[in-house]
C-alpha positions in Angstrom: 93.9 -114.1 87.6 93.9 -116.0 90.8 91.2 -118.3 90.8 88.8 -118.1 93.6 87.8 -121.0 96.4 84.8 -121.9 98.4 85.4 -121.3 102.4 86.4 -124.6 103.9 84.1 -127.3 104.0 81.7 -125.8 101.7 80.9 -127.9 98.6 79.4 -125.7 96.5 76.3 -127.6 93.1 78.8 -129.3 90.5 77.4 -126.1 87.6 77.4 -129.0 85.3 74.7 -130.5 87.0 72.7 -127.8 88.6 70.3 -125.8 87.7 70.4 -122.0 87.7 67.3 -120.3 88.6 66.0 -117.1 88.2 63.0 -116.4 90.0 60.7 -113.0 89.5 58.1 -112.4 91.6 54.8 -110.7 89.7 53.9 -107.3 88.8 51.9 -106.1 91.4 48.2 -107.1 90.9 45.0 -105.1 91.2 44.4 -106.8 94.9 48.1 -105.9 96.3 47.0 -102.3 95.2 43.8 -102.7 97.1 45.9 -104.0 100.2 43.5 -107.1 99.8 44.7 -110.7 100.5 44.7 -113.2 97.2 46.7 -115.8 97.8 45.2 -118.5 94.8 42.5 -116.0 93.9 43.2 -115.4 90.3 43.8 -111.7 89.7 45.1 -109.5 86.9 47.9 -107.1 87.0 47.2 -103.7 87.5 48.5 -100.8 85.6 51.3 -100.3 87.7 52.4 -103.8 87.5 52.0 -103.8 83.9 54.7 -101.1 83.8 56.7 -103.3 85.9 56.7 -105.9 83.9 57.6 -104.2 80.8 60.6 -102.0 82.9 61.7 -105.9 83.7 61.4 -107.1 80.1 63.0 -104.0 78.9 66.2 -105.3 81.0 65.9 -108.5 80.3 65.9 -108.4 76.7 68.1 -110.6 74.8 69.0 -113.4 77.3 69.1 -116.5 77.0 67.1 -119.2 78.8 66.8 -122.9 78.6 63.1 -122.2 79.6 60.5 -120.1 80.9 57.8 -121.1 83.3 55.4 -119.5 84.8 52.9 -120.0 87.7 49.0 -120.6 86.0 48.1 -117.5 88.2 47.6 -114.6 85.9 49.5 -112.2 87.8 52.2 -114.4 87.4 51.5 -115.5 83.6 50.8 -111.8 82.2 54.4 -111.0 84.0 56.0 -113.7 82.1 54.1 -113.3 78.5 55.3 -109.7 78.9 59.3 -110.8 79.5 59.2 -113.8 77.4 58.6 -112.1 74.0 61.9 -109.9 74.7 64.0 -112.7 75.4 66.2 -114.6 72.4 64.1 -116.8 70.6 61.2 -115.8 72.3 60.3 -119.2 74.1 56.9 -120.6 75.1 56.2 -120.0 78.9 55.1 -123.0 80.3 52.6 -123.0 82.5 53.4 -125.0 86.3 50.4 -125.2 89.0 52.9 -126.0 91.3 54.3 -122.8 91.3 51.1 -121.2 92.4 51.1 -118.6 96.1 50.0 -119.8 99.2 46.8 -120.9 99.3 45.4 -118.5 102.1 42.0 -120.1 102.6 39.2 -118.4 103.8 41.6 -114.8 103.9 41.2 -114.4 100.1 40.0 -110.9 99.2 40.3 -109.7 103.0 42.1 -106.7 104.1 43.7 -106.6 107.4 41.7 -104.7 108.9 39.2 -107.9 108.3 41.2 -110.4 109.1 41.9 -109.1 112.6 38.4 -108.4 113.2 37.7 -112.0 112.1 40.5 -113.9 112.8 42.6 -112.8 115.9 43.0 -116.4 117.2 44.6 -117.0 113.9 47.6 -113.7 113.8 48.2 -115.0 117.6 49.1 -118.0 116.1 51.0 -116.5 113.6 53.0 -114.7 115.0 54.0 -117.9 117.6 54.7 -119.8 114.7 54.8 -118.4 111.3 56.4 -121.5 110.0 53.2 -124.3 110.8 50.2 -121.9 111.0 47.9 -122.5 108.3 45.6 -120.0 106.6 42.0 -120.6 107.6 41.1 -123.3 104.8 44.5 -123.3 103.5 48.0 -123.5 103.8 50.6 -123.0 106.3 54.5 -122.1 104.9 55.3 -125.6 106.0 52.6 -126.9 103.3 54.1 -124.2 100.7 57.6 -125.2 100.7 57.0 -128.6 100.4 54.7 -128.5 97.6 57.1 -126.1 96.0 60.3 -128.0 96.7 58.4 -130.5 94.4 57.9 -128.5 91.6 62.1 -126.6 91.6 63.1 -130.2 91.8 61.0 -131.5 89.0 62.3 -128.5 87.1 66.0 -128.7 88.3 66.1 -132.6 87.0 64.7 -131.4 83.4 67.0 -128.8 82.8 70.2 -129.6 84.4 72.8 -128.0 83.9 70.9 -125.3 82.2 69.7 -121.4 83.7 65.6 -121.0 84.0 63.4 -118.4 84.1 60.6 -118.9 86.5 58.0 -116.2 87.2 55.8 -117.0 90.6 54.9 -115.3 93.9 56.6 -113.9 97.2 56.0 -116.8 99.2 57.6 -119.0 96.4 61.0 -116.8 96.0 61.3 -117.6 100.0 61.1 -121.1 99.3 63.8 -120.8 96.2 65.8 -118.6 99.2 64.9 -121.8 101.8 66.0 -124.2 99.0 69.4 -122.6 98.3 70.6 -121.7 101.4 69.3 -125.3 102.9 66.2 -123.8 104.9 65.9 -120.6 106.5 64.7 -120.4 110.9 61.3 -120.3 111.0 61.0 -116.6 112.4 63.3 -115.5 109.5 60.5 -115.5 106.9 59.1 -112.5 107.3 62.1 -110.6 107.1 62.8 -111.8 103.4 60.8 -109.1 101.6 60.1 -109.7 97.8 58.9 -106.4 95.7 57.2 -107.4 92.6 59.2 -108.5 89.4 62.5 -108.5 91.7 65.1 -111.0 90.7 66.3 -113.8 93.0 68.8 -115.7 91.7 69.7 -120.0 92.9 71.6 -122.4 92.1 70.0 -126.1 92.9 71.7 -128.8 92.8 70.5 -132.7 94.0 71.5 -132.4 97.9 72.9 -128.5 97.7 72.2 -125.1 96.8 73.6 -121.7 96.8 71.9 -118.2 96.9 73.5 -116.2 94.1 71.4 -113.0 94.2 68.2 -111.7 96.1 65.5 -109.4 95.5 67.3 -107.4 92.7 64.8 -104.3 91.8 67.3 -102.2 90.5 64.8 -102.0 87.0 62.1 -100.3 89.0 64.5 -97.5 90.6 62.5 -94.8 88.2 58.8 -96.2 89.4 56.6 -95.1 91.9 55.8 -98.1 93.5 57.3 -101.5 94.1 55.0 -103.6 96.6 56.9 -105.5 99.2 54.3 -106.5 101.0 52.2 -110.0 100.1 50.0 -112.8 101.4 52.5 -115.0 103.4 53.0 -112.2 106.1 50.9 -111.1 108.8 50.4 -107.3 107.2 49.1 -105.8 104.1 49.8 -108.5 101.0 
């Protein structure tokens, strides 16, 4: 078997010191059903993203990961409780704050229809600059990735080496995306949609990454819904 090479000039992580990711957005919550806007608001799953989690546990079952974490949202924690129990050894998820959404401010529990009666200097600014615009009261996607970068870094130093299972929000897989593929261009954001409990798949290492897989759904293929939509974009979350 011929042995395959990186293109030229690319220096892929050493494996045997990186860390191998694999990120799952939640089930979809009770608010992305309601088209509402949650952002840290903690909300439950609703039935439909019950099912989802237990159609991604289903095809998960019997892996094997160095660890499980899980974002203290329970959206994100019910996901990984669900997945966790199916998975060899049935490890402890382990809570991380860090891994939390977006904080979207004074937006939380609006629709859009609100938020453009409210807040149309706001979407103008948005849509000029997705990248820097904060939420009313909250964060921008600047202030995500960085606080996030923290937190994959903390976790790629603990486990190196190793492959982890981290459950979390859409505005957290694009920073996983930004981190692997060494930042993505500012307008490109909102064209990385993220359906609830899909699979995106990096590979961190200290000073390089590489995307392996992205938004893999193929579990939900028999459900009715799979939410793209959430709170980092200017539409429905």
């Amino acid at each position: 078997m011929t042995r395959r090479r990186p293109p030229t000039g690319f220096l892929p992580p050493d494996r045997r010191r990186a860390t191998e990711f694999w990120v799952v957005r939640h089930g979809e919550s009770t608010w992305n059903a309601d088209g509402r806007y949650q952002g840290q608001t903690d909300v439950p799953l609703s039935h439909i993203g019950i099912l989802q989690a237990a159609t991604l546990a289903e095809r998960l079952t019997g892996m094997h990961f160095d660890a499980v974490y899980s974002s203290d949202l329970a959206r994100a924690s019910q996901t990984a409780e669900t997945v966790a129990e199916r998975l060899v050894g049935g490890p402890m998820v382990q809570l991380e704050p860090g891994l939390r959404e977006i904080d979207v401010g004074e937006l939380s529990g609006l629709v859009v229809a609100d938020i453009e009666a409210r807040f149309p200097e706001y979407l103008r600014a948005l849509r000029a600059d997705p990248w820097t615009t904060r939420r009313p009261g909250g964060e921008s996607m600047e202030d995500l990735f960085a606080r996030c970068a923290v937190a994959f870094d903390r976790l790629r130093t603990r486990h190196a080496g190793g492959r982890v299972l981290v459950f979390t929000h859409g505005g957290v897989v694009r920073v996983a995306v930004g981190l692997a593929l060494g930042g993505v261009p500012n307008h490109a954001w909102a064209r990385l949609s993220v359906t609830n409990t899909s699979i995106t798949r990096v590979l961190l290492g200290e000073n390089s990454g590489t995307l392996l897989g992205f938004n893999d759904d193929a579990h939900l293929e028999d459900l009715i819904e799979a939410t793209e939509a959430d709170d980092v974009l200017g539409q429905a979350p």
